[in-house]
C-alpha positions in Angstrom: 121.1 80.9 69.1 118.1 78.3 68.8 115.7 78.2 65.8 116.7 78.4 62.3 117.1 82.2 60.4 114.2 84.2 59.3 114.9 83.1 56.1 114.4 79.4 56.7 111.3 79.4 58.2 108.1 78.3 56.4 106.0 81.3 55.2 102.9 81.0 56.9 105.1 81.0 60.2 106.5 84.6 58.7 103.6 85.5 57.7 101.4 84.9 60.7 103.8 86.6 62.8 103.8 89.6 60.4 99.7 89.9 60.7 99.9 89.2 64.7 102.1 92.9 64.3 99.7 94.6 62.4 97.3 93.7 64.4 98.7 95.2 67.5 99.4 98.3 65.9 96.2 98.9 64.2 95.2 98.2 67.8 97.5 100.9 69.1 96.6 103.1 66.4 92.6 103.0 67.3 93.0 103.6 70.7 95.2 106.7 70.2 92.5 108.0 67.3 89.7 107.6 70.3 92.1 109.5 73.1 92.7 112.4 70.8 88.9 112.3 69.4 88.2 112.5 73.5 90.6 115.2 74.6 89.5 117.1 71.4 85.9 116.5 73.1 87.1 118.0 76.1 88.2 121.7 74.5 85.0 121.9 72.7 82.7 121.6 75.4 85.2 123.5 77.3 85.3 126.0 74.6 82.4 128.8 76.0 83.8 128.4 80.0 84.7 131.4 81.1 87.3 132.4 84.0 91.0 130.6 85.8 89.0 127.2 86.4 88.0 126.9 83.0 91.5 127.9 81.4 93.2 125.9 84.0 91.1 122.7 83.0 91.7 123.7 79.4 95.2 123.8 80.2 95.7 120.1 82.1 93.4 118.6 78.9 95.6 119.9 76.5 99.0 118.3 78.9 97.0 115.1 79.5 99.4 112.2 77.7 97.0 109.5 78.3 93.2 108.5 78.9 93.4 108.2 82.5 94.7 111.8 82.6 90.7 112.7 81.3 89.3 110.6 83.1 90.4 112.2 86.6 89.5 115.7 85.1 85.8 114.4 84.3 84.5 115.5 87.4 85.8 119.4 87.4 84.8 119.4 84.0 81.3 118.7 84.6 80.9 120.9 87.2 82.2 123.7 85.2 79.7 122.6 82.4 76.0 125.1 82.6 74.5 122.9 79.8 73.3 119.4 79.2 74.1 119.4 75.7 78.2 120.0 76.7 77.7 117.5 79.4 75.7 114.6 77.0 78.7 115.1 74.4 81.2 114.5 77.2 79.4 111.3 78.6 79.2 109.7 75.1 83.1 110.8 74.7 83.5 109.2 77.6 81.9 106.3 76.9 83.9 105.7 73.9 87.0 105.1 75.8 85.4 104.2 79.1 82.1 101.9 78.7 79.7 101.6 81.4 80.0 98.1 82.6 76.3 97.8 83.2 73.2 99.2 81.2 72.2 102.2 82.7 69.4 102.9 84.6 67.5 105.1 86.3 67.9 103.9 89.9 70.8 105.3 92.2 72.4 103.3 94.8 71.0 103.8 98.5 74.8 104.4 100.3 
């Protein structure tokens, strides 16, 4: 075994290991807050859809396990969505866990 015990090493070596964890898992913890905050996004604006699409994409966001799960049902989910209220609260959702990597604009690409 190299290195000396725990117990031998100087504090702020203990210590700054110690806030390097907490770090992480406040890190963890945020990001897990902003999924479920997105996923409960999700069932509200899929809250008035009507018919098997709309229960169908309720049921896949309630299985989703992880953010890229969402973002694959984005599409469906906007197609399914009548109002632009619904679909502005799902693009700032979104944009929470997914930015935009460029300021957005009105311009469309040509192809």
């Amino acid at each position: 075994m190299s290195g000396a015990p725990r117990h031998h090493l100087e504090r702020d070596v203990v210590g700054h290991a110690a806030d390097h964890l907490a770090q992480g898992q406040l890190a963890r913890l945020a990001a897990r807050r902003a999924f479920v905050n997105l996923k409960q996004t999700y069932l509200l604006v899929l809250e008035g859809a009507c018919g098997s699409r709309a229960d169908w994409l309720r049921h896949q966001v309630r299985q989703a396990a992880e953010p890229a799960d969402l973002w694959l049902l984005r599409g469906l989910v906007f197609e399914l969505l009548p109002d632009t209220a619904g679909r502005a609260e799902l693009q700032r959702g979104l944009h929470t866990l997914f930015p935009p990597r460029s300021a957005l604009s009105g311009f469309t690409p040509l192809f």
